[in-house]
N, C-alpha and C positions, 0 to 999 in steps of 0.2 A: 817392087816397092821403090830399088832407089831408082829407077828410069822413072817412074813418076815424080820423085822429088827433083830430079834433074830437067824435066819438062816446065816446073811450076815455077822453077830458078830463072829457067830462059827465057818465059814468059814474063819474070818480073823486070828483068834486064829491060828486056824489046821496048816495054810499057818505060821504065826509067829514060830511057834513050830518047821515045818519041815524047816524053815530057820535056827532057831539059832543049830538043830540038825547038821543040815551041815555044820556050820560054826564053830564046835567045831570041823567038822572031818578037814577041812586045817590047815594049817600052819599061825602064824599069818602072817600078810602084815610087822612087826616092827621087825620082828625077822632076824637078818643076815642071809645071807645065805650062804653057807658050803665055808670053802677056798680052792681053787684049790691046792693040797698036791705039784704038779709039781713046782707051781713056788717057788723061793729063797725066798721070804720074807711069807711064809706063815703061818711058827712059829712066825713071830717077829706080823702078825697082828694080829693071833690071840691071841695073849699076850695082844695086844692092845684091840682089842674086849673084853678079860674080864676082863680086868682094869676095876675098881670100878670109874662111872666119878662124880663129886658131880655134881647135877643139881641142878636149883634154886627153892629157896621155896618160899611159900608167904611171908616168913620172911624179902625174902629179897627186896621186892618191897618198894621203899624205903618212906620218910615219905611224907605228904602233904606237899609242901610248904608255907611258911607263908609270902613271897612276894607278891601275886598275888592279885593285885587290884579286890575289891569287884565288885559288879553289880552298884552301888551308884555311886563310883569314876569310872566306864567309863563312867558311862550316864553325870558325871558333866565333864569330857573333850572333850567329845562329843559334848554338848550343848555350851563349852567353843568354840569349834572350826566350832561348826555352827554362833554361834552370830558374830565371827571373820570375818566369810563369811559373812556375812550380811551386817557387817558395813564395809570390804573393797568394796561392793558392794553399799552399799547406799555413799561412797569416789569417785570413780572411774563412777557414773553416768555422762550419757552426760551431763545435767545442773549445774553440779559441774565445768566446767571449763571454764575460760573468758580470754579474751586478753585484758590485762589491763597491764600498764607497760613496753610497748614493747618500749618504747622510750628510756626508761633508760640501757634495756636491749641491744638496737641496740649499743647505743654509748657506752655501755661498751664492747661490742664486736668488734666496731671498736679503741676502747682504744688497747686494745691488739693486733689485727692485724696487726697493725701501725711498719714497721720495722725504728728502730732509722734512724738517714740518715748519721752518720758517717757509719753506715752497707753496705750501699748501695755502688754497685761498679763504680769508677770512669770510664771519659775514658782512661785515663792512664792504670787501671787495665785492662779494655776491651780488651785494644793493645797489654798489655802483654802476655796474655792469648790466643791470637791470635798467636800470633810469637813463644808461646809454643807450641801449638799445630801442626800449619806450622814445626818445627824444631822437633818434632817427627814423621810427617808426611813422611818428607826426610830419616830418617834415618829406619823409618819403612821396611821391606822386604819382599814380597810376601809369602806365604805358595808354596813349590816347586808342579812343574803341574804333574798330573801322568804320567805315561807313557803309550803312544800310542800302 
């Protein structure tokens, strides 16, 4: 058994070896490739091509921040805002509400519905508003009919 797994080892070496062998003989996949000489801008890219670009380092990853609520402080607004559920929920139970008072409450709502009764329109006013209406009705004029 293990002259077999020692064979399957050397096999995979042989095979690693003749890959990284051929992969020294291409091109890399990162390496630009050549500029068409014909078009106009082919000096100006590849100027641009070997411009020096800076790239980022680990330097520049920047620092930890020193905001960031621990593991503590979310579990205690967590549990802040679980308890909050609870108690609007043990609020808002159905045995939490009664009809009690509804008397005071009716008559204060017919307090305010109550329109004063100087507000209220005469019939005087009634006739008026009658004879205004009549006297735009006369003077009023059809919209013209279309043509046939």
């Amino acid at each position: 058994m293990n002259g077999e797994t020692r064979k399957f080892v050397r096999l995979l070496a042989l095979l690693g070896g003749v890959g990284g062998l051929l992969c020294g003989c291409v091109d890399s996949p990162f390496t630009p490739p050549p500029s068409d000489r014909a078009s106009p801008i082919a000096a100006e890219a590849d100027a641009t091509a070997a411009d020096s670009v800076r790239r980022p380092t680990f330097a520049d990853i920047p620092e930890m921040p020193t905001d960031v609520p621990k593991p503590a402080e979310y579990r205690k607004a967590v549990a802040g805002q679980q308890a909050a559920g609870r108690q609007l929920t043990r609020d808002t139970a159905a045995d939490t509400f009664t009809l009690t008072g509804t008397e005071a409450f009716a008559a204060r709502a017919r307090r305010e519905a109550q329109v004063p009764p100087s507000e209220m329109p005469t019939d005087a006013d009634r006739a008026a508003t009658e004879a205004f209406a009549k006297a735009a009705r006369s003077r009023a004029t059809p919209p013209p009919s279309k043509p046939q």
